[in-house]
Structures are given as structure tokens and as C-alpha cells.
HTML snippet that shows the backbone in 3Dmol.js (N, CA, C, O; Angstrom):
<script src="https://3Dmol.org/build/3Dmol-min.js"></script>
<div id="view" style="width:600px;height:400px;position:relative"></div>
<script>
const pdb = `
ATOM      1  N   UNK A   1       0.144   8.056 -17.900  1.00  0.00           N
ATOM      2  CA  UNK A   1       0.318   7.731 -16.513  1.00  0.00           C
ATOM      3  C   UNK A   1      -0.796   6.792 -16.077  1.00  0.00           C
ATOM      4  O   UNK A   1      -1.924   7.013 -16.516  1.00  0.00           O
ATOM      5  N   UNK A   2      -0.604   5.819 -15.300  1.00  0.00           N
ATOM      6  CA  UNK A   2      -1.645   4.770 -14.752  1.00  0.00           C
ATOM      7  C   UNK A   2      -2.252   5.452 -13.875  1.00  0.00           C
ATOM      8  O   UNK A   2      -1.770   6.582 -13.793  1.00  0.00           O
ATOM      9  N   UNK A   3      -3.293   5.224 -13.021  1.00  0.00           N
ATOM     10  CA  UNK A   3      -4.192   5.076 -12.238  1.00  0.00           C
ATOM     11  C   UNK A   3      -4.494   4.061 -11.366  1.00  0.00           C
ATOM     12  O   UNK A   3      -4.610   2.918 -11.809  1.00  0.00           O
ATOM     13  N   UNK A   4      -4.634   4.285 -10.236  1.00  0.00           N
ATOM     14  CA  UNK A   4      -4.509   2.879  -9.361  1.00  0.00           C
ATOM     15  C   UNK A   4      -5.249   3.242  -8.365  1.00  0.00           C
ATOM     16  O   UNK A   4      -5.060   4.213  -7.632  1.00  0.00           O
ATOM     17  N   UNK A   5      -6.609   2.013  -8.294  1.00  0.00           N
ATOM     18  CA  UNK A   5      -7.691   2.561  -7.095  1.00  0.00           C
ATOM     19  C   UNK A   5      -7.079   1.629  -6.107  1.00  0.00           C
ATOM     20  O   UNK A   5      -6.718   0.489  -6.398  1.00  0.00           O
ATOM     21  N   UNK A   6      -6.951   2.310  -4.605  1.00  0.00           N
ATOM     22  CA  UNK A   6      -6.437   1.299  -3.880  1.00  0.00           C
ATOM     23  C   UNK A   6      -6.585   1.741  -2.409  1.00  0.00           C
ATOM     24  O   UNK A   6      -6.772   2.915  -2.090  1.00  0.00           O
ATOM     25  N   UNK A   7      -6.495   0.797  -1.603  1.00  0.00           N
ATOM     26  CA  UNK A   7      -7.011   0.768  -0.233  1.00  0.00           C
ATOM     27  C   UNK A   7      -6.115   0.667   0.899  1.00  0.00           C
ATOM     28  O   UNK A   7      -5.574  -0.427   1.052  1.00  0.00           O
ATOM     29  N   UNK A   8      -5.837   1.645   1.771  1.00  0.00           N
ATOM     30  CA  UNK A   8      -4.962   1.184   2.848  1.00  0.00           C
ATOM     31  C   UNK A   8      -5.827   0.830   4.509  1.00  0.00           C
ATOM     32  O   UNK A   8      -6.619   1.629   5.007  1.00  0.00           O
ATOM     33  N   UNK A   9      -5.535  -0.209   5.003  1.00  0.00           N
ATOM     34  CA  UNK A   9      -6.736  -0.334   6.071  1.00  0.00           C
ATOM     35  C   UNK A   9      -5.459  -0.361   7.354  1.00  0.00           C
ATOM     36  O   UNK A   9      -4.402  -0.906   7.037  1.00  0.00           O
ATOM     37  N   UNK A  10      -5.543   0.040   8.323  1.00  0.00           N
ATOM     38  CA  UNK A  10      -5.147   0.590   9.726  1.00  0.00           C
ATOM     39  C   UNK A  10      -5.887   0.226  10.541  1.00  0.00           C
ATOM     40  O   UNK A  10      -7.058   0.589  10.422  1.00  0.00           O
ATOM     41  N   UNK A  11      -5.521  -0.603  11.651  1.00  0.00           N
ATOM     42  CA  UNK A  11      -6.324  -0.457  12.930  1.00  0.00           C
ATOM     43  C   UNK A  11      -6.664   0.676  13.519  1.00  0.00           C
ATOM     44  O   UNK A  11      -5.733   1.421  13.823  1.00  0.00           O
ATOM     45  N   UNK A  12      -7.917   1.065  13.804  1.00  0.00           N
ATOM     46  CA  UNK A  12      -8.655   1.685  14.663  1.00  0.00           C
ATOM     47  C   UNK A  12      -8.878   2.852  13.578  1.00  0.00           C
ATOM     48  O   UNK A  12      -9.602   3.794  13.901  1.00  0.00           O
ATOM     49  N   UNK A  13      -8.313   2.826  12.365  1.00  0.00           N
ATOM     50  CA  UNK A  13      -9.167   3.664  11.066  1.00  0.00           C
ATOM     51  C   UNK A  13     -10.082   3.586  10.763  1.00  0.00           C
ATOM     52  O   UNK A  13     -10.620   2.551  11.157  1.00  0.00           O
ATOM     53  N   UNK A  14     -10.906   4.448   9.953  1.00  0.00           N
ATOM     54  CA  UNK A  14     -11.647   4.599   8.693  1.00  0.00           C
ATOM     55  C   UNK A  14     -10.242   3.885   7.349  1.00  0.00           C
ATOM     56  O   UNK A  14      -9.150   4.367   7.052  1.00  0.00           O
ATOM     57  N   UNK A  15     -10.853   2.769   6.904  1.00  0.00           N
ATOM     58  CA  UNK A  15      -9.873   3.030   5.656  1.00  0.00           C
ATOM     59  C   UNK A  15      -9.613   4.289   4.644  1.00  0.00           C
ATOM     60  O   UNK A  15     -10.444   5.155   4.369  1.00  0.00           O
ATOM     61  N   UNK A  16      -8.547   4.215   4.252  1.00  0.00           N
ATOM     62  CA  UNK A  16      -7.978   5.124   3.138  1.00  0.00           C
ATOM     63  C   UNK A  16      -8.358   4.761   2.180  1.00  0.00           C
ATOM     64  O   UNK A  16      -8.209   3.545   2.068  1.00  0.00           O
ATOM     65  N   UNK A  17      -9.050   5.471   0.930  1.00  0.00           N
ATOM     66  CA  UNK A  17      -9.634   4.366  -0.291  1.00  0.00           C
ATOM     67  C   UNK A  17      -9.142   5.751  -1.527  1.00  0.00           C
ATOM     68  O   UNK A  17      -9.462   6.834  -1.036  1.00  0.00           O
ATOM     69  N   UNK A  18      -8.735   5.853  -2.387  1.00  0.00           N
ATOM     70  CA  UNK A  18      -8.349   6.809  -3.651  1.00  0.00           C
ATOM     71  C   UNK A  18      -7.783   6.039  -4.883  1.00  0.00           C
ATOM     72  O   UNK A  18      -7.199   4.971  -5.068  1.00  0.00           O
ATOM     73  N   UNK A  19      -8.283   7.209  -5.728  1.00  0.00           N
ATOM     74  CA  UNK A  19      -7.714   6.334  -7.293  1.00  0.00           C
ATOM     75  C   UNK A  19      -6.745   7.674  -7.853  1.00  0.00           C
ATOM     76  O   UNK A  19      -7.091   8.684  -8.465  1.00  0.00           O
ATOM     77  N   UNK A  20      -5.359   7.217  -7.358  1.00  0.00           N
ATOM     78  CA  UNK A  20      -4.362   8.171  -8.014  1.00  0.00           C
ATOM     79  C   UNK A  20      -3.098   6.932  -8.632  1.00  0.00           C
ATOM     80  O   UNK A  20      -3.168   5.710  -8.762  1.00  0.00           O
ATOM     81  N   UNK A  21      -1.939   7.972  -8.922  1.00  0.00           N
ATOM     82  CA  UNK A  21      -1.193   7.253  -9.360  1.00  0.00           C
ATOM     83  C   UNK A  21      -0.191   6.522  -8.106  1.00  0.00           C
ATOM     84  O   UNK A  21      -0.050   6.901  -6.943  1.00  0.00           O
ATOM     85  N   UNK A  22       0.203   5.774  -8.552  1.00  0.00           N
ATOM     86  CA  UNK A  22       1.565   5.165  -7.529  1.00  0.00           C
ATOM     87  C   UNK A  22       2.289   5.755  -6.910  1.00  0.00           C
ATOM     88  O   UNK A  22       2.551   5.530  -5.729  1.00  0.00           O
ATOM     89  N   UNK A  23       2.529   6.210  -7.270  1.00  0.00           N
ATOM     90  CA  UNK A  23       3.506   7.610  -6.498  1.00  0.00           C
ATOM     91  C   UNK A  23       3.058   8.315  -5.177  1.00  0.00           C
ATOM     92  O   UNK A  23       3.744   8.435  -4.162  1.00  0.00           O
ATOM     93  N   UNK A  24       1.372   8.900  -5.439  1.00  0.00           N
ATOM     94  CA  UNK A  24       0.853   9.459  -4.532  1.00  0.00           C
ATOM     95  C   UNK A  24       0.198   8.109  -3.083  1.00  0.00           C
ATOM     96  O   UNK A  24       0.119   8.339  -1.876  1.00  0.00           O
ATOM     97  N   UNK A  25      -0.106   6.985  -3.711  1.00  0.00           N
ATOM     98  CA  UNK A  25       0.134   5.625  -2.776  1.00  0.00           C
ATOM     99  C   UNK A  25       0.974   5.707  -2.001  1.00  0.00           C
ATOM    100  O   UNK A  25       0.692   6.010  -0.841  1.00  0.00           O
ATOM    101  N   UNK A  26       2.315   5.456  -2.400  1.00  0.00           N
ATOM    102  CA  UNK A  26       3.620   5.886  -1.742  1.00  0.00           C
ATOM    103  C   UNK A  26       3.492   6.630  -1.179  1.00  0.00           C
ATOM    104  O   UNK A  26       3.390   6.184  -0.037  1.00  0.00           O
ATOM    105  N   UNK A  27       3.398   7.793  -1.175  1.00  0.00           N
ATOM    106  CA  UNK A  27       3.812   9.180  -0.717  1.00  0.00           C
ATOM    107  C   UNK A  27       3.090   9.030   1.080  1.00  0.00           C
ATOM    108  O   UNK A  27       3.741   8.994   2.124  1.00  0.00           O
ATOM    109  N   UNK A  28       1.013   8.945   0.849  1.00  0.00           N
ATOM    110  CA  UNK A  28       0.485   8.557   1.817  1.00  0.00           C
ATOM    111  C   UNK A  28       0.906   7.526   2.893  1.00  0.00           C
ATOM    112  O   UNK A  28       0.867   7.659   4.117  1.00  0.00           O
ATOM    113  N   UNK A  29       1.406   6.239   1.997  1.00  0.00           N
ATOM    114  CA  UNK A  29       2.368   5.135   3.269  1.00  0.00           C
ATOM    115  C   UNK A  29       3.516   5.784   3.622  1.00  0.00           C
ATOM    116  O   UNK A  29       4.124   5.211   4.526  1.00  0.00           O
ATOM    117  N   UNK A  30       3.897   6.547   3.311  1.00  0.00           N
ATOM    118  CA  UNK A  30       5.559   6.752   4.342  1.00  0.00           C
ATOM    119  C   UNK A  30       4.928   8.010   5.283  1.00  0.00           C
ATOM    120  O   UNK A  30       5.469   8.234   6.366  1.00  0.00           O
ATOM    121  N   UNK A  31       3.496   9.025   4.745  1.00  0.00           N
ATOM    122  CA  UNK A  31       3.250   9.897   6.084  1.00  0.00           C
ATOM    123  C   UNK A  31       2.384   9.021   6.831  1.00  0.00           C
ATOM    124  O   UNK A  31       1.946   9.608   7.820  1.00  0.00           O
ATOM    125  N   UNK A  32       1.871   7.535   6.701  1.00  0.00           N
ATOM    126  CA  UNK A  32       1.568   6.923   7.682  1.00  0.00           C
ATOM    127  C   UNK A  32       2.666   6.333   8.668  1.00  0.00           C
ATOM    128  O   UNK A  32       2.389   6.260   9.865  1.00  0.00           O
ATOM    129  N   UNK A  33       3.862   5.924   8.217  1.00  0.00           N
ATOM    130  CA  UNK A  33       4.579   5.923   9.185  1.00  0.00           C
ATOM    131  C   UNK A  33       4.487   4.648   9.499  1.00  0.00           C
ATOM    132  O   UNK A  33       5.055   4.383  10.558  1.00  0.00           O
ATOM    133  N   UNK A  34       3.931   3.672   8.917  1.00  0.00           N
ATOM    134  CA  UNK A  34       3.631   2.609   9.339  1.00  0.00           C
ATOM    135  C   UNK A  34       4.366   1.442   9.504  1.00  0.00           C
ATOM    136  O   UNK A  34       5.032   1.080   8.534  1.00  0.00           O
ATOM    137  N   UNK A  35       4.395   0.725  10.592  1.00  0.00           N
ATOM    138  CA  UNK A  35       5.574  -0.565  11.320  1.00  0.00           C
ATOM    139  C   UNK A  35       5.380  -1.588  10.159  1.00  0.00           C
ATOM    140  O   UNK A  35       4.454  -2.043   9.488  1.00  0.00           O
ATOM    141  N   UNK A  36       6.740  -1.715  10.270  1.00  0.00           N
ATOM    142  CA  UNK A  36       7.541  -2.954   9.145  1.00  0.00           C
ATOM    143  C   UNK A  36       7.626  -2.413   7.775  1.00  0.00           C
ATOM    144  O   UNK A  36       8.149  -3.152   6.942  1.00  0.00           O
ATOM    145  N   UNK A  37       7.118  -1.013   7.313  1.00  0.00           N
ATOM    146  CA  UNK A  37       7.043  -0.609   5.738  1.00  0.00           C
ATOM    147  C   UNK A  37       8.552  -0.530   5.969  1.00  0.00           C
ATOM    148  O   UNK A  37       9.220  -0.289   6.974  1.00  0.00           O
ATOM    149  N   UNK A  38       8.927  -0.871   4.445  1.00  0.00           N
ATOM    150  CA  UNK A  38      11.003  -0.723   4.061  1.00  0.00           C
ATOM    151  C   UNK A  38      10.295   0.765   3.005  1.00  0.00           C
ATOM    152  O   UNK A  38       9.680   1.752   3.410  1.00  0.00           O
ATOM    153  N   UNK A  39      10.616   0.464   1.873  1.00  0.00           N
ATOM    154  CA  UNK A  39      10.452   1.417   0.685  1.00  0.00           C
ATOM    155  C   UNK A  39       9.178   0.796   0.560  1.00  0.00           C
ATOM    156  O   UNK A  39       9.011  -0.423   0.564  1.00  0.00           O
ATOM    157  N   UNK A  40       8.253   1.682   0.444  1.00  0.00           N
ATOM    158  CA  UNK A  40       7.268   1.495  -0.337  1.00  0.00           C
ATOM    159  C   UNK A  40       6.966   0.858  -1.858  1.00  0.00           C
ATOM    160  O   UNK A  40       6.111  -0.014  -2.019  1.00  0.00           O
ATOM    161  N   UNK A  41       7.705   1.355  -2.863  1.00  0.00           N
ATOM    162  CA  UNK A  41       8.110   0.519  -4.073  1.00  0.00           C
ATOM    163  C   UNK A  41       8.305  -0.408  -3.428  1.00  0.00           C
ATOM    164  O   UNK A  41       7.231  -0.614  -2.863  1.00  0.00           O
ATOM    165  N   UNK A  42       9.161  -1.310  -3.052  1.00  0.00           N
ATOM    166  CA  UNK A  42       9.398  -2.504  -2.702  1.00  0.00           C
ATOM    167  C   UNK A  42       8.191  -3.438  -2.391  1.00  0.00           C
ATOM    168  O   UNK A  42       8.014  -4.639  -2.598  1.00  0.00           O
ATOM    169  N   UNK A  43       7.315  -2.337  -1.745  1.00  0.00           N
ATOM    170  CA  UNK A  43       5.537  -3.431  -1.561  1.00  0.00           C
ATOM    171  C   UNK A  43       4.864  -3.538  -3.054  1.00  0.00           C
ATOM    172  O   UNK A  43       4.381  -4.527  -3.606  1.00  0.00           O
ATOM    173  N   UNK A  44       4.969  -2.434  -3.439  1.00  0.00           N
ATOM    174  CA  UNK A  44       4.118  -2.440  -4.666  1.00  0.00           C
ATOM    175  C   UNK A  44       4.728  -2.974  -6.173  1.00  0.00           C
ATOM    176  O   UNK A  44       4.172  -3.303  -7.221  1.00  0.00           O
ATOM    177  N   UNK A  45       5.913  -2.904  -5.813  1.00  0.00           N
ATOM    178  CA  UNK A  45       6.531  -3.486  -7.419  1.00  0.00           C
ATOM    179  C   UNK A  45       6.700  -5.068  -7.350  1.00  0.00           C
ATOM    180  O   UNK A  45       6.174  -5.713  -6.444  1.00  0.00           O
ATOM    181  N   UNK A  46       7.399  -5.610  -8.273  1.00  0.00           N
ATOM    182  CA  UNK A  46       7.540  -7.176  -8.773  1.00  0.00           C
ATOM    183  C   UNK A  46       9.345  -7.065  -8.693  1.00  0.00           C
ATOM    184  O   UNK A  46       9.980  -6.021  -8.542  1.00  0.00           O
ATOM    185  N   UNK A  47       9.740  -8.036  -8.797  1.00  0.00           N
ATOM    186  CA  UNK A  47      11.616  -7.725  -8.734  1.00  0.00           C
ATOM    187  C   UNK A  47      12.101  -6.941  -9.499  1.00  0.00           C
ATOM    188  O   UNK A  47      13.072  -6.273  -9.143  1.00  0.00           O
ATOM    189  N   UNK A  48      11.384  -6.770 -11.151  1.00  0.00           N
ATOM    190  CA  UNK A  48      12.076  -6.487 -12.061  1.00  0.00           C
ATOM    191  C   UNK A  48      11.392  -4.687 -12.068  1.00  0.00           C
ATOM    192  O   UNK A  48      11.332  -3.939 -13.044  1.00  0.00           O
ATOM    193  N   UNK A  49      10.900  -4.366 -10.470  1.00  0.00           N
ATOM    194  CA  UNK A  49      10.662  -3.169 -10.635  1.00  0.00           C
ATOM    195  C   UNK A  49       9.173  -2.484 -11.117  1.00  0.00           C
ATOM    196  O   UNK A  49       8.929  -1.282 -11.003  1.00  0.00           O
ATOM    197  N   UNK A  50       8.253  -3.467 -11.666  1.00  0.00           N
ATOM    198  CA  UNK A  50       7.290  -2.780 -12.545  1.00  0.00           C
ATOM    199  C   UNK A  50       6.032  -2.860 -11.432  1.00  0.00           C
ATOM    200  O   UNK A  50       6.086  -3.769 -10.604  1.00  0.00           O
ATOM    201  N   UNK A  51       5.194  -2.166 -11.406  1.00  0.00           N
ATOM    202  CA  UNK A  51       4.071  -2.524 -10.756  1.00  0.00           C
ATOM    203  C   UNK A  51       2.773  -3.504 -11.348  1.00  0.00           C
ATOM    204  O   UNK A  51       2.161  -3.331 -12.402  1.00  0.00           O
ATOM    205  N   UNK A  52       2.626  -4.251 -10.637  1.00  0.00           N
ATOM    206  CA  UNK A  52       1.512  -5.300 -11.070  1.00  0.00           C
ATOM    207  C   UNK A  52       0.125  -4.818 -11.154  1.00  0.00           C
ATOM    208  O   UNK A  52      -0.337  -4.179 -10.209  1.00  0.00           O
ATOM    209  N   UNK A  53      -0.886  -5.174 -12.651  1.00  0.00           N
ATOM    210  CA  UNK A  53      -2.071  -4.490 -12.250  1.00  0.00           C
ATOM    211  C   UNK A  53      -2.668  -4.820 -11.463  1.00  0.00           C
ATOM    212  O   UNK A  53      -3.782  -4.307 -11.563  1.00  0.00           O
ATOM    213  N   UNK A  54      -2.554  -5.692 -10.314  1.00  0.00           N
ATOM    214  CA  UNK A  54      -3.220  -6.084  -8.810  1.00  0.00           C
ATOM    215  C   UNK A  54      -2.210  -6.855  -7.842  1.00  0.00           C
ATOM    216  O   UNK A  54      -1.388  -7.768  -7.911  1.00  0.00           O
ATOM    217  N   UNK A  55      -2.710  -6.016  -6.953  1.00  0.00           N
ATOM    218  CA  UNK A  55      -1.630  -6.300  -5.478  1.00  0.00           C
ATOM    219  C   UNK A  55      -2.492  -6.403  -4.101  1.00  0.00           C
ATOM    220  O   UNK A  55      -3.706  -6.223  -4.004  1.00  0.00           O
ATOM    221  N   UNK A  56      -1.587  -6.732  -3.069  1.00  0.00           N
ATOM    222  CA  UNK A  56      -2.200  -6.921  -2.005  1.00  0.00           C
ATOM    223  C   UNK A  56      -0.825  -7.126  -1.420  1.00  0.00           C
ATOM    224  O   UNK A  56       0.134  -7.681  -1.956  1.00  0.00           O
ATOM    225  N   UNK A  57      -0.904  -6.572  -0.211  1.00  0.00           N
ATOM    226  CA  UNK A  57       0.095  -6.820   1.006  1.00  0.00           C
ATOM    227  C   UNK A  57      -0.443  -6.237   2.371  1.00  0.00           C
ATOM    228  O   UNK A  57      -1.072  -5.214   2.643  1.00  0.00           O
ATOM    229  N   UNK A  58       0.059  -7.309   3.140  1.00  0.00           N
ATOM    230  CA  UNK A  58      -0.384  -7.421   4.721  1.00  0.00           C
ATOM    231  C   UNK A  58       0.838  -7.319   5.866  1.00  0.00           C
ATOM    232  O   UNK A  58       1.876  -7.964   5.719  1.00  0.00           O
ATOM    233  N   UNK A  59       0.638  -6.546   6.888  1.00  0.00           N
ATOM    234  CA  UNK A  59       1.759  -6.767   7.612  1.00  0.00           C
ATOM    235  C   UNK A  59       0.704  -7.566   8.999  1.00  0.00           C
ATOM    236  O   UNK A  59      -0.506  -7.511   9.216  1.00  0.00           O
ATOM    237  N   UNK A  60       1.595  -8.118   9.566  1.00  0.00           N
ATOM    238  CA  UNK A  60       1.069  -8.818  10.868  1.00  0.00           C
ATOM    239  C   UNK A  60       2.685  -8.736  12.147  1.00  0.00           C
ATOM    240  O   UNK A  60       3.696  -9.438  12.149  1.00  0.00           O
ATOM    241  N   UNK A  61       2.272  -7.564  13.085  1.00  0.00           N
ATOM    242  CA  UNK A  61       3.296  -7.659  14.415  1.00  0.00           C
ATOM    243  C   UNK A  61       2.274  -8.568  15.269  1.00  0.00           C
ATOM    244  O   UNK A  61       1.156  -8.267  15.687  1.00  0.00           O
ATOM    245  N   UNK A  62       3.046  -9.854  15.411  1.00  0.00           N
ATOM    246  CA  UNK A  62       2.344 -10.678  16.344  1.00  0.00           C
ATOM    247  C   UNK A  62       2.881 -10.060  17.831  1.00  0.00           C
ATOM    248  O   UNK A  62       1.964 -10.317  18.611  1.00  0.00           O
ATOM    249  N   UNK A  63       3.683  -9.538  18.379  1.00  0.00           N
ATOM    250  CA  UNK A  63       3.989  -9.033  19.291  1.00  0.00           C
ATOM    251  C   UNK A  63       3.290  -7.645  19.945  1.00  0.00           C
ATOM    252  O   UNK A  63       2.984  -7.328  21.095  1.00  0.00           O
ATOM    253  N   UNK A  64       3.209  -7.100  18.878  1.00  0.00           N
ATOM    254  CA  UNK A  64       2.303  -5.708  19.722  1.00  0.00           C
ATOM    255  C   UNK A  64       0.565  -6.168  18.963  1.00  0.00           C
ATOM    256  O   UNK A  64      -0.525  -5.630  19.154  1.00  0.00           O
ATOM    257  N   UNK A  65       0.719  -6.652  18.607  1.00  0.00           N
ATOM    258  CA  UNK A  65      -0.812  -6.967  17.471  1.00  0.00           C
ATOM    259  C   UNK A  65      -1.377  -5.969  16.148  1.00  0.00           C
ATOM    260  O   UNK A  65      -2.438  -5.920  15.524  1.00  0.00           O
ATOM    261  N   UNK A  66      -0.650  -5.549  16.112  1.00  0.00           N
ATOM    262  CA  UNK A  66      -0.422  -4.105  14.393  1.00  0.00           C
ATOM    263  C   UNK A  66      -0.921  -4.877  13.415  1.00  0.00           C
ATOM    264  O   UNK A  66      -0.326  -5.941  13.239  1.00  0.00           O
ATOM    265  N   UNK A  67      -1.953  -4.619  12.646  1.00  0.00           N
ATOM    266  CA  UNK A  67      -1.828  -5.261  11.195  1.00  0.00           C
ATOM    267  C   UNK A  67      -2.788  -4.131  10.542  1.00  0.00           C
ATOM    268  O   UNK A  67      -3.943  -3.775  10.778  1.00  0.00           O
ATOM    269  N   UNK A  68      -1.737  -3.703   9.563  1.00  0.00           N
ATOM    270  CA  UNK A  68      -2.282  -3.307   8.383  1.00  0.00           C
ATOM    271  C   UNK A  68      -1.928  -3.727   7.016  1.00  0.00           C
ATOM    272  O   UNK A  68      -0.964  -4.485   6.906  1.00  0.00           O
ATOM    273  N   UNK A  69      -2.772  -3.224   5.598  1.00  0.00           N
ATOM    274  CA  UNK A  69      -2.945  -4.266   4.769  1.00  0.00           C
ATOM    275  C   UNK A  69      -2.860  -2.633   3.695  1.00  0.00           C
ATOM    276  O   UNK A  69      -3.017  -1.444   3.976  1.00  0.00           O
ATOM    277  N   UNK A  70      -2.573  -3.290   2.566  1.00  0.00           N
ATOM    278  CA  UNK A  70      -2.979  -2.226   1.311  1.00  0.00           C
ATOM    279  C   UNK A  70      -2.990  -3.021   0.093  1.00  0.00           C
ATOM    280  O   UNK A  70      -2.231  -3.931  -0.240  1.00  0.00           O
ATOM    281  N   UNK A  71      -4.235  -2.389  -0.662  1.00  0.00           N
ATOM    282  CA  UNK A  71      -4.535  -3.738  -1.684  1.00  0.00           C
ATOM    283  C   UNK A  71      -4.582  -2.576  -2.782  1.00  0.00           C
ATOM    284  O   UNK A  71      -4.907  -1.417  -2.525  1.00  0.00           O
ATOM    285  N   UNK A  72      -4.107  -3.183  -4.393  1.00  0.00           N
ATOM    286  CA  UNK A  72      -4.283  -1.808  -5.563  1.00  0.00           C
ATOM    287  C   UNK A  72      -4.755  -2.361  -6.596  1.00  0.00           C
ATOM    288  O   UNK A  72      -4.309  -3.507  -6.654  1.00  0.00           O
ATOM    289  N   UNK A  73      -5.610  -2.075  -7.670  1.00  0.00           N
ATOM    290  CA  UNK A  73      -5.791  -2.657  -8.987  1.00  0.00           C
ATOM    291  C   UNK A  73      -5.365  -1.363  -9.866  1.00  0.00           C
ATOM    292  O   UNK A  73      -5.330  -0.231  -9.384  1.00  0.00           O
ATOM    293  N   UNK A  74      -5.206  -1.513 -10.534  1.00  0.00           N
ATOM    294  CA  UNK A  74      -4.767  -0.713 -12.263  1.00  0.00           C
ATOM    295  C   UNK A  74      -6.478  -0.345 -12.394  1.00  0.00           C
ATOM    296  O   UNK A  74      -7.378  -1.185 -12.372  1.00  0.00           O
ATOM    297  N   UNK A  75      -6.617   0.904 -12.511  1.00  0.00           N
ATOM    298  CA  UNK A  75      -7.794   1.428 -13.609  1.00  0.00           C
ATOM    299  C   UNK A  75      -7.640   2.047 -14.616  1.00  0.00           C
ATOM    300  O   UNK A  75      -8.654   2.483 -15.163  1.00  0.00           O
ATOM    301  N   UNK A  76      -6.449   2.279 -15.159  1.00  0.00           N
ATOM    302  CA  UNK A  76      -6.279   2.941 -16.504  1.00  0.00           C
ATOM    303  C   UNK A  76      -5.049   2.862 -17.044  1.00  0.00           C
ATOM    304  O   UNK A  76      -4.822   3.375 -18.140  1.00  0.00           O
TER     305      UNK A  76
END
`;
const viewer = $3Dmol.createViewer("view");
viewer.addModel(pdb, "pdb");
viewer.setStyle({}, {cartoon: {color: "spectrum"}});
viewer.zoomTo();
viewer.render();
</script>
């Protein structure tokens, strides 16, 4: 099983920072609840499904001003 240290940052948070697997990534973004997430896989994988050993994704609501970000590298 991989390992993935990775960061979720939220306005008006403390960032989220842990090194688990993908799954448990996931799990934390959907009890954040957070505006514009679809499936989570969908942020973190590539088309053909696999996860990349480094990522980064940003959301930006220019309308209410929301932006959060979650960035992951592979450690094992």
C-alpha cells in the first residue's frame, strides 16, 4: 500500500497535514464538505485512474471568495 504525505489548506484553518494512504485523503475531503469537490478520486487520480506521485489542486469561488487547495507526494 502507498503512503501519501499531503496537505489540505482551508480558509480560516490550521492546515490539515498527514501521511496516510489515499483513501483516508479522500475520506477527510468529503467530511470537509468542501465547495466545488465532485469525487475526490477525480482530484487525485490521472484519466487512466492511477494516482500520480505528486499532485496539487486548487479551487477558487470568485463569487463568495472560497479557496482551498490540497497538495500530495508519494512517500512509499
Amino acid at each position: 500500500m502507498a503512503l501519501y504525505a499531503w496537505t489540505i489548506r482551508v480558509p480560516s484553518r490550521v492546515p490539515i497535514e498527514r501521511v496516510t494512504d489515499i483513501e483516508e485523503l479522500h475520506g477527510v475531503m468529503r467530511v470537509l464538505d468542501l465547495p466545488g469537490l465532485r469525487n475526490p478520486a477525480d482530484i487525485t487520480a490521472d484519466a487512466d485512474g492511477i494516482v500520480p506521485d505528486t499532485g496539487k489542486f486548487r479551487h477558487v469561488d470568485v463569487e463568495d471568495g472560497f479557496d482551498w487547495s490540497v497538495a500530495w507526494v508519494k512517500v512509499v
